[in-house]
DONU-15169 format. One record per residue: x, y, z of N, C-alpha, C, CB in turn; residue in one letter. Coordinates in nm, 3 decimals. Glycine has a CB too. Example, Ala and Ser with C-alpha at 12.3 -4.5 7.8 and 13.67 -1.06 7.14 Angstrom:
PT  n_east  n_north  n_up  ca_east  ca_north  ca_up  c_east  c_north  c_up  cb_east  cb_north  cb_up  code
PT  1.319  -0.569  0.780  1.230  -0.450  0.780  1.320  -0.330  0.780  1.131  -0.447  0.905  a
PT  1.285  -0.225  0.708  1.367  -0.106  0.714  1.290  0.003  0.787  1.408  -0.060  0.572  s
This chain:
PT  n_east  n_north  n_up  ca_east  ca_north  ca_up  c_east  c_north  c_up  cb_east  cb_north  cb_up  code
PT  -1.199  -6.279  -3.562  -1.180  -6.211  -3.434  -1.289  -6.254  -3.337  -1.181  -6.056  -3.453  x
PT  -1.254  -6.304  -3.215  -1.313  -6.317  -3.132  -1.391  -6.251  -3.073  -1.267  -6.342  -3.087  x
PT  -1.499  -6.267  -2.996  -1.610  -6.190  -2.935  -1.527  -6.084  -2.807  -1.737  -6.316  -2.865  x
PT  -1.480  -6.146  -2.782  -1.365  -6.118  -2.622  -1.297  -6.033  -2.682  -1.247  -6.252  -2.544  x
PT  -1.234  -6.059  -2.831  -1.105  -5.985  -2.898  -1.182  -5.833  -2.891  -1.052  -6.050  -3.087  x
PT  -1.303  -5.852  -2.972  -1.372  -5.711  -3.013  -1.403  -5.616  -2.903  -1.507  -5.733  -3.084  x
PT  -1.430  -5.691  -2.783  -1.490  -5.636  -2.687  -1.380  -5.511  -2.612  -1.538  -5.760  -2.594  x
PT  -1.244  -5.608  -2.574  -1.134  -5.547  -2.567  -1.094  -5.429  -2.660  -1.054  -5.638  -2.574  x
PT  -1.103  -5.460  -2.736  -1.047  -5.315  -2.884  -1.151  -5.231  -2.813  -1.091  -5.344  -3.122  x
PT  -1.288  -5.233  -2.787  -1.397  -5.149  -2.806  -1.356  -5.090  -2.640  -1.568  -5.236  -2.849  x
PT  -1.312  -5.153  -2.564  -1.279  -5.031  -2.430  -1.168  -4.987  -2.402  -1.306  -5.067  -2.298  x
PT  -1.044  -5.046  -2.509  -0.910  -4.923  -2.562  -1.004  -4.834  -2.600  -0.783  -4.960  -2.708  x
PT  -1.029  -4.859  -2.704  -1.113  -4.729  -2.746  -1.168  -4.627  -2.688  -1.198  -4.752  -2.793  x
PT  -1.262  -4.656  -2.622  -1.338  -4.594  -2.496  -1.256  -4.494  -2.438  -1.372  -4.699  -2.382  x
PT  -1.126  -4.616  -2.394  -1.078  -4.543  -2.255  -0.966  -4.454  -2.319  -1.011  -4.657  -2.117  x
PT  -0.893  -4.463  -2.481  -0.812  -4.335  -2.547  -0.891  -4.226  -2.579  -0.741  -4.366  -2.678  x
PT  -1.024  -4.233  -2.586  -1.135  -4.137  -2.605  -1.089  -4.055  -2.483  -1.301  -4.200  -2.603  x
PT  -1.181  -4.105  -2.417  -1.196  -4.037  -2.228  -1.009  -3.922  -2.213  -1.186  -4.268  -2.045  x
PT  -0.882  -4.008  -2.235  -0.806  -3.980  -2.189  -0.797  -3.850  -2.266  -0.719  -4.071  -2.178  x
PT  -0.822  -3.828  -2.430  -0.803  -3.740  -2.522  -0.903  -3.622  -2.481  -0.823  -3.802  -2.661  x
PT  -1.022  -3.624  -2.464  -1.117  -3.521  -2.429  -1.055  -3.465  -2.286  -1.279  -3.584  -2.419  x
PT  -0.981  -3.539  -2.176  -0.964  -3.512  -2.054  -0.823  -3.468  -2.078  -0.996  -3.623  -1.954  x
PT  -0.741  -3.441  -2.175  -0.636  -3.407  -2.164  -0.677  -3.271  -2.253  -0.527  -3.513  -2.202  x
PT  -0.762  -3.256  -2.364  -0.797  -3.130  -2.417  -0.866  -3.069  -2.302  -0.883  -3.137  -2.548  x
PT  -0.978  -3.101  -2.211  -0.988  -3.025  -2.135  -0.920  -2.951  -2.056  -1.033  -3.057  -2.100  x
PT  -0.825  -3.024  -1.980  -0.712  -2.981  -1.928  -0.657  -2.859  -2.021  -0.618  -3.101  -1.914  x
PT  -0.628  -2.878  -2.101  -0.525  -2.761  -2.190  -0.610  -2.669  -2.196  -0.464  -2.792  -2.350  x
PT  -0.734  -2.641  -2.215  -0.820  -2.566  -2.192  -0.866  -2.462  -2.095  -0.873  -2.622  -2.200  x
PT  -0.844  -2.581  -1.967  -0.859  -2.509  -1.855  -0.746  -2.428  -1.804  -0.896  -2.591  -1.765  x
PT  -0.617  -2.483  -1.855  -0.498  -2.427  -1.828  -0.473  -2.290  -1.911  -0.396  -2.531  -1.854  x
PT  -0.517  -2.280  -2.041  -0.524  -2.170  -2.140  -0.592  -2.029  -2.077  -0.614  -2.226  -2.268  x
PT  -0.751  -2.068  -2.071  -0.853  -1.991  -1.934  -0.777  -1.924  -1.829  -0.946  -2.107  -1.838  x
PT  -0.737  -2.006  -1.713  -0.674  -2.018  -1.635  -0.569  -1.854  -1.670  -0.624  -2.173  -1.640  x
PT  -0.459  -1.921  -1.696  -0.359  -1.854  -1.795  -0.443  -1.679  -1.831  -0.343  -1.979  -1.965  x
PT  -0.518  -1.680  -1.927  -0.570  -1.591  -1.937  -0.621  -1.490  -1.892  -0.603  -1.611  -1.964  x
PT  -0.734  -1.588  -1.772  -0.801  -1.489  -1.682  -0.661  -1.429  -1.620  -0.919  -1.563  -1.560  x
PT  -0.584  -1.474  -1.549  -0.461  -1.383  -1.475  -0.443  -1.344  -1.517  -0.363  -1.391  -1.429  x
PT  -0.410  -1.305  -1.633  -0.275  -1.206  -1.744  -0.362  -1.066  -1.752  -0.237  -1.287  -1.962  x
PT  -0.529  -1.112  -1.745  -0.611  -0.975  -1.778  -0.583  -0.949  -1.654  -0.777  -0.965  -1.828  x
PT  -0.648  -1.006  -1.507  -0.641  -0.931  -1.384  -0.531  -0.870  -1.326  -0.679  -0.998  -1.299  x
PT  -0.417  -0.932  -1.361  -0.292  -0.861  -1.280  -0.276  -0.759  -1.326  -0.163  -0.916  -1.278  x
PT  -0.188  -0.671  -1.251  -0.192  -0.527  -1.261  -0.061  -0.575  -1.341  -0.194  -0.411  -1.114  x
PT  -0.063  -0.439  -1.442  0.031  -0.391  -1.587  0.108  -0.322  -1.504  -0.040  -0.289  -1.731  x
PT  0.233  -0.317  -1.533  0.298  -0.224  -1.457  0.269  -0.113  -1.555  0.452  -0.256  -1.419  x
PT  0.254  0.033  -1.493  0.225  0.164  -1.587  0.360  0.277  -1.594  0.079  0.253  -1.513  x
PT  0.345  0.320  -1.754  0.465  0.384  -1.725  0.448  0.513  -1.639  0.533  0.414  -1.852  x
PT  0.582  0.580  -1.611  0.558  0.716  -1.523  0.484  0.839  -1.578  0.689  0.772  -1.485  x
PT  0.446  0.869  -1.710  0.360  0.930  -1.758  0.228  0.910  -1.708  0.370  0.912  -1.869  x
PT  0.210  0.762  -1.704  0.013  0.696  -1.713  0.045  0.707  -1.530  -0.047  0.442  -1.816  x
PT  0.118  0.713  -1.469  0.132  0.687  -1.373  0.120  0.878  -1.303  0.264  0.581  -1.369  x
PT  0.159  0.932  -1.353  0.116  1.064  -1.342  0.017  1.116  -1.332  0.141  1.114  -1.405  x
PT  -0.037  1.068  -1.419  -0.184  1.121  -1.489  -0.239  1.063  -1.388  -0.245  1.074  -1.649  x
PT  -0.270  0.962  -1.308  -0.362  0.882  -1.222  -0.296  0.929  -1.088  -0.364  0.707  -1.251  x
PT  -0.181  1.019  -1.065  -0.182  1.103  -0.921  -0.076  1.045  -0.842  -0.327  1.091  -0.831  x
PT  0.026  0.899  -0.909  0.109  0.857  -0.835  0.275  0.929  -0.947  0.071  0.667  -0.807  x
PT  0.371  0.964  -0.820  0.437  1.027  -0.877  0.592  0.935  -0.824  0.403  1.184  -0.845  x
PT  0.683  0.899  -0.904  0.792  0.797  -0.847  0.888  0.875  -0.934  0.777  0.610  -0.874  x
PT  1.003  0.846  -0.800  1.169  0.891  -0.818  1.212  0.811  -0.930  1.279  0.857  -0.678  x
PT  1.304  0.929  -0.971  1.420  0.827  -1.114  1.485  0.725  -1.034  1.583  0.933  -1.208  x
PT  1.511  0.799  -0.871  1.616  0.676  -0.817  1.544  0.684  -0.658  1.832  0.723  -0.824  x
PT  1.539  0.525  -0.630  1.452  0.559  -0.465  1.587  0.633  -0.398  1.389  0.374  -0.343  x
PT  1.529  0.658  -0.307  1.593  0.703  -0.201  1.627  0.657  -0.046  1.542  0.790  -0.198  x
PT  1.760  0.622  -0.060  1.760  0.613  0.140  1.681  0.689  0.253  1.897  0.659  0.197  x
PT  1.639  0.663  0.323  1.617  0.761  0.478  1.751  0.738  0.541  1.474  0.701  0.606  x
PT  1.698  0.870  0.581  1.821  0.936  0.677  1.789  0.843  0.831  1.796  1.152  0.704  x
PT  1.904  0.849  0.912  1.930  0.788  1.016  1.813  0.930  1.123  2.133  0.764  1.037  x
PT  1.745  0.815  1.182  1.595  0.884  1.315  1.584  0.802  1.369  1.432  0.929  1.285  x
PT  1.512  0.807  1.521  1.463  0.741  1.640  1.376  0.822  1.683  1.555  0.707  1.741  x
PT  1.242  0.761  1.629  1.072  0.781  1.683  1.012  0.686  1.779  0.966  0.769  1.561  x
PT  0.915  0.667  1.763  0.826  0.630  1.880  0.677  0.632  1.792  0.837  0.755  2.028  x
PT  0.612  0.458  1.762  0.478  0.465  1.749  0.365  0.498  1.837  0.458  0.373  1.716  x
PT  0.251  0.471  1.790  0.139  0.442  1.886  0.149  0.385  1.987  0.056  0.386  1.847  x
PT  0.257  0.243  1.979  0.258  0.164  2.096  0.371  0.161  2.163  0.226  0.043  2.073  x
PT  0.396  0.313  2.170  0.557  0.386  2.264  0.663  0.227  2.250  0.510  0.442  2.517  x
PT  0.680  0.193  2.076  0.782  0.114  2.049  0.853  0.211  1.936  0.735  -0.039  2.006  x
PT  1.021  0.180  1.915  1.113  0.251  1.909  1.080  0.236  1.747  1.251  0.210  1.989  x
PT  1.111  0.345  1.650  1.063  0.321  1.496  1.241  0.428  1.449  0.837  0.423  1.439  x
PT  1.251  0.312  1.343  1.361  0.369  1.304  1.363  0.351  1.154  1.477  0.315  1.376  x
PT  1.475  0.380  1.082  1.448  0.360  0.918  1.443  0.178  0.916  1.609  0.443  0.798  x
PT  1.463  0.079  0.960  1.444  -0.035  0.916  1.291  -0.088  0.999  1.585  -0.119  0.943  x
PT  1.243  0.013  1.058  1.094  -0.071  1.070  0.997  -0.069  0.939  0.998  0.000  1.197  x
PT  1.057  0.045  0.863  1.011  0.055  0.738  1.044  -0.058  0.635  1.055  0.174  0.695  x
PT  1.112  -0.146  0.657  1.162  -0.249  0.596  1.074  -0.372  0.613  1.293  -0.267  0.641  x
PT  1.019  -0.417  0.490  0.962  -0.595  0.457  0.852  -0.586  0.426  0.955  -0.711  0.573  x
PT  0.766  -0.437  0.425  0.623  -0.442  0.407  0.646  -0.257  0.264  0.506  -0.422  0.627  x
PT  0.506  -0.242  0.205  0.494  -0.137  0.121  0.425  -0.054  0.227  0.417  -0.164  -0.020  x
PT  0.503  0.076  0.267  0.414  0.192  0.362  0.386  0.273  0.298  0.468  0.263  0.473  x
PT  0.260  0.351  0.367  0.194  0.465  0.277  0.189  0.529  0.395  0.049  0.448  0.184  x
PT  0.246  0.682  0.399  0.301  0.760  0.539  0.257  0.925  0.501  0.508  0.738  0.567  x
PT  0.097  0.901  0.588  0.045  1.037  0.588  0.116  1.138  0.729  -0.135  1.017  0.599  x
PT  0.118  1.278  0.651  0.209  1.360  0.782  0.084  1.450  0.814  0.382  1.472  0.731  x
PT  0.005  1.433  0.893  -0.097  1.537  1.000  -0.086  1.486  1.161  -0.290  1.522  0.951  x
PT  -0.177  1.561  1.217  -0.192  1.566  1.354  -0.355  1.512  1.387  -0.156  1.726  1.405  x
PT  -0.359  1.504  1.509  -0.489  1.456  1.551  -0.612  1.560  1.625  -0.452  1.347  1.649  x
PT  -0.546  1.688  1.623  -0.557  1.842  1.641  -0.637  1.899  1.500  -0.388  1.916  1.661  x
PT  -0.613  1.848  1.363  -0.624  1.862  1.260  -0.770  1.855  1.251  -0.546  1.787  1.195  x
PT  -0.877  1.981  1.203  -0.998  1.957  1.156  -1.043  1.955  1.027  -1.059  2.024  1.205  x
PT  -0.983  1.887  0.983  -1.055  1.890  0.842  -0.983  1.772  0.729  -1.036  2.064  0.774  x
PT  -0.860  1.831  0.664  -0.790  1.744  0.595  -0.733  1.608  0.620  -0.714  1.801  0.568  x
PT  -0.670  1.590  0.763  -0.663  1.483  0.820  -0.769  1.394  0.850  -0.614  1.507  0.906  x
PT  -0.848  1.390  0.865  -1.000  1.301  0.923  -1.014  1.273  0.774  -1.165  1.402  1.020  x
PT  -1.014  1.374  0.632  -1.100  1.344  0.527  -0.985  1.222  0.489  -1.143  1.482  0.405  x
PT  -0.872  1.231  0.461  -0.741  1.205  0.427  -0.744  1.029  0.507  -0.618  1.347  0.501  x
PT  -0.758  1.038  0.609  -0.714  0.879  0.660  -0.850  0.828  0.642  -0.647  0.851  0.837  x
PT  -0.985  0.854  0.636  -1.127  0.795  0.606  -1.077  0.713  0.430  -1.280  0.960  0.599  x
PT  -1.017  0.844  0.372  -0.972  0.772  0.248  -0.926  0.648  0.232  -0.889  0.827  0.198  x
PT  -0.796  0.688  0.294  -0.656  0.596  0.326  -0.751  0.436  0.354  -0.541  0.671  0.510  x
PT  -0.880  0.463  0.458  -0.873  0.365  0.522  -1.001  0.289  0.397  -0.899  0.393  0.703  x
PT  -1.053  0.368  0.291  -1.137  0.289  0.216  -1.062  0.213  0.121  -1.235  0.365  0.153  x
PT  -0.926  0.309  0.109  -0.836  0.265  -0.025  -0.765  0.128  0.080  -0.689  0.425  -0.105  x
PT  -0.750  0.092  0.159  -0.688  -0.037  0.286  -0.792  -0.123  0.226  -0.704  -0.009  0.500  x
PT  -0.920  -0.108  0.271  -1.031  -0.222  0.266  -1.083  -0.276  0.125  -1.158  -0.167  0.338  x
PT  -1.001  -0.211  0.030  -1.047  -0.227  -0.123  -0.915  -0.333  -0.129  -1.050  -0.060  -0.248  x
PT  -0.783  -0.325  -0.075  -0.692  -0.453  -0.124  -0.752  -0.577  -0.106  -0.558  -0.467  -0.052  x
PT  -0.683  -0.669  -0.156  -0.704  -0.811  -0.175  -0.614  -0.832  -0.005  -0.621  -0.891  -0.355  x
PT  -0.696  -0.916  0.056  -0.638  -0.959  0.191  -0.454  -0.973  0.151  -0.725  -1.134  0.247  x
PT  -0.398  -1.022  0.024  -0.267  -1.092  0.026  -0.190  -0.980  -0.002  -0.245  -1.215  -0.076  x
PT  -0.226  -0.814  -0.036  -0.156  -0.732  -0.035  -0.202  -0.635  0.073  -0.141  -0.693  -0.154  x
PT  -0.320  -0.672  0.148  -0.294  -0.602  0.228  -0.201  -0.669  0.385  -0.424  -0.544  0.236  x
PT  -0.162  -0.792  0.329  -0.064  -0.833  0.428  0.070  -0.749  0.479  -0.020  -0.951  0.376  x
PT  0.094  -0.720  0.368  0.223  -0.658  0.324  0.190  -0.467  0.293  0.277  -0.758  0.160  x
PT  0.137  -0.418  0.351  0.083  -0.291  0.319  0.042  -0.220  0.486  -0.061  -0.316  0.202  x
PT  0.098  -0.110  0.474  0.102  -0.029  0.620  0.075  0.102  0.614  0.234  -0.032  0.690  x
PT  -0.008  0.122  0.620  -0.046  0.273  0.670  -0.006  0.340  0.785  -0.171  0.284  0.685  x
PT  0.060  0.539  0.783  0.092  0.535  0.872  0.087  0.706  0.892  0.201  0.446  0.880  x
PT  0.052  0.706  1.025  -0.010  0.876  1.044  0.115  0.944  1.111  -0.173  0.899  1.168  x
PT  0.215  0.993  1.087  0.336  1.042  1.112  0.291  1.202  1.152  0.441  1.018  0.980  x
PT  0.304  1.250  1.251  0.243  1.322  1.337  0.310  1.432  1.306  0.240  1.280  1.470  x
PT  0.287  1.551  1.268  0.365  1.705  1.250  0.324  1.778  1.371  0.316  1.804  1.105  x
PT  0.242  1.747  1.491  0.240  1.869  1.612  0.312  1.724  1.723  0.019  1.966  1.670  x
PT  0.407  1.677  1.724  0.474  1.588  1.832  0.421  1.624  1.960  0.629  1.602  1.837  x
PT  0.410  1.759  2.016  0.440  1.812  2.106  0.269  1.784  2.172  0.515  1.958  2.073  x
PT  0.149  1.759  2.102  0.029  1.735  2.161  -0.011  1.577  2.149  -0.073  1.828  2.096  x
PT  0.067  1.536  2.047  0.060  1.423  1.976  0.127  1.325  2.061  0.114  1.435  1.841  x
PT  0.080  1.270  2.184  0.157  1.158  2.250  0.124  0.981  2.172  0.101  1.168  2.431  x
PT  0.204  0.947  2.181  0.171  0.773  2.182  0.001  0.736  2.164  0.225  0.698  2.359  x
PT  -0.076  0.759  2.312  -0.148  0.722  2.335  -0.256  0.774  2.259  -0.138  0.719  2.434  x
PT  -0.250  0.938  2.244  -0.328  1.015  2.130  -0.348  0.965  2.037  -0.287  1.114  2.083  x
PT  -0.245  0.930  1.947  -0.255  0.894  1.856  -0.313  0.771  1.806  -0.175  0.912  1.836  x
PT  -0.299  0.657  1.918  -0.331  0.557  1.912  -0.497  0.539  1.893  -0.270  0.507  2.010  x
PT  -0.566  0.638  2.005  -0.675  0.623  2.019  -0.760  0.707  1.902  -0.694  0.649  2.151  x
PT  -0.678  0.783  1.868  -0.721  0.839  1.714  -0.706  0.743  1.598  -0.630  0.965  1.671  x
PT  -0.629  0.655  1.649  -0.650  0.604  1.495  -0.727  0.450  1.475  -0.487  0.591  1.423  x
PT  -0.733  0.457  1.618  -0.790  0.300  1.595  -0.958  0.361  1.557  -0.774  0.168  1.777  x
PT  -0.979  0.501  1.571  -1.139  0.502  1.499  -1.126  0.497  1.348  -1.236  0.652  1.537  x
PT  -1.041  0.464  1.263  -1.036  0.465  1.152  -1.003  0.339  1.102  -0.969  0.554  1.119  x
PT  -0.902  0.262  1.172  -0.892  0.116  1.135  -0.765  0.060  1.263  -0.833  0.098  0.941  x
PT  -0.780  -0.008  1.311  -0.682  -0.065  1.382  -0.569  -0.159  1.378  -0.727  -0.095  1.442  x
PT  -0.551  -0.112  1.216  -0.433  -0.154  1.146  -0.363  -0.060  1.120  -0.450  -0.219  1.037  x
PT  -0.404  0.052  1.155  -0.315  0.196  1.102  -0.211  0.205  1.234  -0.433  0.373  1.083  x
PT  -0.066  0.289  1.196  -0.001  0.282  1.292  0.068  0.457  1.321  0.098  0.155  1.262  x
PT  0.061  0.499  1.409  0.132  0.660  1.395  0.267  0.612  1.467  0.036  0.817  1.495  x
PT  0.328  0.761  1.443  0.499  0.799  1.435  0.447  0.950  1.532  0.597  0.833  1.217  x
PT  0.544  0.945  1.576  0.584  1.065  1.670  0.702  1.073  1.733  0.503  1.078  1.771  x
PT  0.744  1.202  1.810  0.838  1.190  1.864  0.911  1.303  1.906  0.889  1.122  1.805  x
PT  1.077  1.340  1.901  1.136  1.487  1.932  1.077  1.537  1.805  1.320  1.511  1.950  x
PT  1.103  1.645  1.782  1.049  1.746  1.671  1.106  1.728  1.534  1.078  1.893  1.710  x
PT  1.235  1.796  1.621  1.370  1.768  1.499  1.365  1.608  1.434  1.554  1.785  1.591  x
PT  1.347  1.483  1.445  1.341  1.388  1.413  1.210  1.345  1.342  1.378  1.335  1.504  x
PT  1.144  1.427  1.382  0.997  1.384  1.298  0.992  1.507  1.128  0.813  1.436  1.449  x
PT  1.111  1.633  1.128  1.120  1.731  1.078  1.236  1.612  0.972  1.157  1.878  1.179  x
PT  1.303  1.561  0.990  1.421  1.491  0.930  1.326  1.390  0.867  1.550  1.429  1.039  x
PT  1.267  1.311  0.958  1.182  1.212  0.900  1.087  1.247  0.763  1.094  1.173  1.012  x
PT  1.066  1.379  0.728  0.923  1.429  0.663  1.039  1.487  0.562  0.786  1.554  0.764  x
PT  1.114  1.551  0.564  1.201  1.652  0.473  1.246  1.489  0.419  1.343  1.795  0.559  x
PT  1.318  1.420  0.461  1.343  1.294  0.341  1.268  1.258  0.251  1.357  1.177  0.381  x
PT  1.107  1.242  0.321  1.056  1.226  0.173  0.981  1.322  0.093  0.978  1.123  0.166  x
PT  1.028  1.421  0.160  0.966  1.579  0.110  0.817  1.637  0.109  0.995  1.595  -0.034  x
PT  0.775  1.585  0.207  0.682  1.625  0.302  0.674  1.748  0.378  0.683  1.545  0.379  x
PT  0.669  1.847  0.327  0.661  2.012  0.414  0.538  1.985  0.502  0.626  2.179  0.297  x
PT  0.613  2.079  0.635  0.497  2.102  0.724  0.554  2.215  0.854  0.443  1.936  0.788  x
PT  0.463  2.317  0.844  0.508  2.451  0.983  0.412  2.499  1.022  0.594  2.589  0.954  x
PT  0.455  2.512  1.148  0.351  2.523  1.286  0.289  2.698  1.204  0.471  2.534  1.511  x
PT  0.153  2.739  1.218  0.088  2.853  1.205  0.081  2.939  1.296  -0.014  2.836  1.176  x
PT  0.165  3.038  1.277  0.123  3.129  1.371  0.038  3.172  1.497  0.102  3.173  1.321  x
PT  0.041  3.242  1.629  -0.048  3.212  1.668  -0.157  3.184  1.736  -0.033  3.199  1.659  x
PT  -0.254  3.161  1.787  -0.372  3.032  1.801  -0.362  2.994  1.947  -0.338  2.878  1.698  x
PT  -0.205  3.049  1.996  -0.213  2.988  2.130  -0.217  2.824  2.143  -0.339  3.045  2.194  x
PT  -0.236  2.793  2.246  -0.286  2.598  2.245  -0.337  2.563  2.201  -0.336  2.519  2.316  x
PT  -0.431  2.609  2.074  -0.503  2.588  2.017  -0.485  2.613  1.844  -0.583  2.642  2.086  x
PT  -0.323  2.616  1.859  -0.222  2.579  1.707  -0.276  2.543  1.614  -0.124  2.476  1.703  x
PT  -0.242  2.559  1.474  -0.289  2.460  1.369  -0.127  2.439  1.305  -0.428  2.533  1.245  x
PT  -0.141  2.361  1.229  -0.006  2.310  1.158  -0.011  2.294  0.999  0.034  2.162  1.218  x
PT  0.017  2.364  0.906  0.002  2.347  0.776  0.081  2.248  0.704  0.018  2.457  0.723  x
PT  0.043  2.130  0.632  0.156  2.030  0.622  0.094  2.021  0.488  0.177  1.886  0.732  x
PT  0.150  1.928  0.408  0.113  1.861  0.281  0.012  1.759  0.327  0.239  1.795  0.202  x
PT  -0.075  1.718  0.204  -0.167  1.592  0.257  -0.110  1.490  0.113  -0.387  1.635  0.267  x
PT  0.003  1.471  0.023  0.074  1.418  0.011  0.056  1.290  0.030  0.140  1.464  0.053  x
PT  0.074  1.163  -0.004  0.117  1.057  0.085  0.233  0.951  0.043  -0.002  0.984  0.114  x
PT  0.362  0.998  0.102  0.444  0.920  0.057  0.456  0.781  0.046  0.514  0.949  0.098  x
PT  0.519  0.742  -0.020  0.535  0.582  -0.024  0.680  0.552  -0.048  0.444  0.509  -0.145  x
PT  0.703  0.430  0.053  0.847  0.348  0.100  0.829  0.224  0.043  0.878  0.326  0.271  x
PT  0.907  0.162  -0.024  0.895  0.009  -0.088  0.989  -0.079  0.077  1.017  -0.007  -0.302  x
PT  0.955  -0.206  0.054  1.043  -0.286  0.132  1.152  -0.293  0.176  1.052  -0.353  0.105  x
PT  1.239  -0.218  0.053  1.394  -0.220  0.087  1.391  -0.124  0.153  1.504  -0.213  -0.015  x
PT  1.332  0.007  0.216  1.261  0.083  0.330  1.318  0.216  0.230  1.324  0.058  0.527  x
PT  1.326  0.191  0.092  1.390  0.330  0.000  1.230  0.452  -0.041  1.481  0.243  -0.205  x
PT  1.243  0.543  0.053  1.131  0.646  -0.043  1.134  0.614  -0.205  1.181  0.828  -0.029  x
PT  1.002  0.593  -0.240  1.012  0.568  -0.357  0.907  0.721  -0.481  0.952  0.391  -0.350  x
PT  0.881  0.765  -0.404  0.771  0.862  -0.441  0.656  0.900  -0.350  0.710  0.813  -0.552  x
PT  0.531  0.959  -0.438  0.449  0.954  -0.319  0.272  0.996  -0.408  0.525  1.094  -0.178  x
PT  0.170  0.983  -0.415  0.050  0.982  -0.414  -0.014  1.147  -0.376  0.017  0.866  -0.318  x
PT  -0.051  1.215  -0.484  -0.026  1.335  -0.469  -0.205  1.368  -0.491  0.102  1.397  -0.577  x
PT  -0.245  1.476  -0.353  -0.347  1.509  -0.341  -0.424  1.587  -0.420  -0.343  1.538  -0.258  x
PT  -0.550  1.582  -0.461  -0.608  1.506  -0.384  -0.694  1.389  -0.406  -0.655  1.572  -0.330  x
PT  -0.661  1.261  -0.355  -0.669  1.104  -0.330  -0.781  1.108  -0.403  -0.679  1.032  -0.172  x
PT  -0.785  1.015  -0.510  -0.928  0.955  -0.575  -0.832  0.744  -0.576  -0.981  1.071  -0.823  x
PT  -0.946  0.730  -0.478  -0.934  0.561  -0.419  -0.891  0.441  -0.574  -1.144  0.504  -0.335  x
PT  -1.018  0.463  -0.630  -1.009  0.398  -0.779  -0.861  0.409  -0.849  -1.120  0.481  -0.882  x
PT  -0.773  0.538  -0.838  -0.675  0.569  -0.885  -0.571  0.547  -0.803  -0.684  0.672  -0.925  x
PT  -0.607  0.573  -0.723  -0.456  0.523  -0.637  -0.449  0.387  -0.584  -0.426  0.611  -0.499  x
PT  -0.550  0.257  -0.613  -0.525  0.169  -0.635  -0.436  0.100  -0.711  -0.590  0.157  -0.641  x
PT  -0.551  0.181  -0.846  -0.441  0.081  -0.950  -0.298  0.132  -0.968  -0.497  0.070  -1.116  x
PT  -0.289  0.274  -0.936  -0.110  0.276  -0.955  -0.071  0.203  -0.814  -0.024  0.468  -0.965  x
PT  -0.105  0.198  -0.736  -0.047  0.098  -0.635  0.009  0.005  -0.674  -0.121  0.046  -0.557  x
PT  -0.075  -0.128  -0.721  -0.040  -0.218  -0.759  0.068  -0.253  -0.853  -0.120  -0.246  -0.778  x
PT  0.015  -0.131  -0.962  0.137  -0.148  -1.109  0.272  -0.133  -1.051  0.127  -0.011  -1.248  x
PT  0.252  -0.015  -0.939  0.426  0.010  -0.839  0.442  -0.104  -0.803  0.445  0.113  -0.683  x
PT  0.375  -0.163  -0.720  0.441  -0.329  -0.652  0.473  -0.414  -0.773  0.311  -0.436  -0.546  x
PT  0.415  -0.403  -0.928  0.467  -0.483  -0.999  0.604  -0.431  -1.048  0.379  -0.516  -1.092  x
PT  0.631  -0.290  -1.032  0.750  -0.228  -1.106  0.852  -0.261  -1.016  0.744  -0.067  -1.136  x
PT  0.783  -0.277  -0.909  0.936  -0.294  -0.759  0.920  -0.445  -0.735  0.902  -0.188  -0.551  x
């Protein structure tokens, strides 16, 4: 065998080496890879574990009923604006001292804890139970101190009363107080999947850590 011959064999060699370590690496990295996701993604949880952690879901979603509201930005909100994104639809007022302010401060820590790619698709929304003080603009300017991704609902009475009884959201004006009303509502927070079907709702009172992760496991169940 030639000097040339040997030399040749000796950088096949070499170079089936290189390809074998670089193809086990690969499988390696792909295994890892593989792995790390399977731990991080959210499990979908059953409705028991899903209980226990404060999120509560229908045997069967539910349609909304046919309404015509009015957001923050006096644009027309009907059951299909609820459609293409996951909403989370708190019912107070901006009149409200106490539960409401604690309630959307939440809302808005449990927003800033998603991963930017679900909070693409994720809407918060302050659906107003005193309509009648609660204009557009009120609301607007109330809520942009909490995040200016949040969006309110308002509107005739009866339609915001239809809107809240669908997803079973109680709420009646208190006795009274004069102009200076209070409104007793649930602090509740329902939740609508994409196909714009009530699907359940997040039952008070809100611990962030927990109503994360059933969040997520819901977006994996839906």
């Amino acid at each position: 065998m030639t000097e040339e011959t040997q030399e040749s064999g000796a950088v096949k060699r070499e170079r089936g080496i290189r390809l074998t370590v670089l193809a086990v690496v690969s499988v390696a990295i792909i295994f890892v890879a593989g792995f790390f996701y399977a731990s991080t993604r959210a499990r979908p949880m059953t409705s028991e574990e899903l209980k226990s952690q404060g999120a509560y879901l229908y045997e069967n979603p539910r349609m909304l009923p046919n309404f015509t509201l009015e957001d923050d930005r006096s644009e027309r909100v009907t059951p299909v604006t609820f459609q293409g994104q996951w909403s989370l639809v708190f019912f107070g007022f901006t009149y409200c001292p106490d539960v409401c302010p604690t309630t959307l401060a939440q809302l808005k820590a449990f927003y800033q804890e998603l991963e930017p790619e679900v909070q693409a698709d994720t809407q918060i929304w302050l659906a107003s139970v005193d309509p009648a003080r609660d204009t557009p603009e009120q609301l607007h300017s109330y809520l942009d101190f909490f995040h200016p991704a949040f969006r309110g609902v308002t509107g005739d009475f009866l339609e915001v009363h239809r809107f809240a009884t669908s997803l079973n959201i109680p709420f009646t004006k208190v006795p009274g107080g004069g102009s200076n009303y209070l409104v007793e509502h649930s602090a509740n927070i329902a939740l609508i999947n994409p196909q714009g079907h009530s699907v359940g709702f997040f039952k008070a009172p809100l611990e962030i850590s927990k109503m994360k992760r059933t969040f997520l496991s819901i977006r994996e169940y839906y």
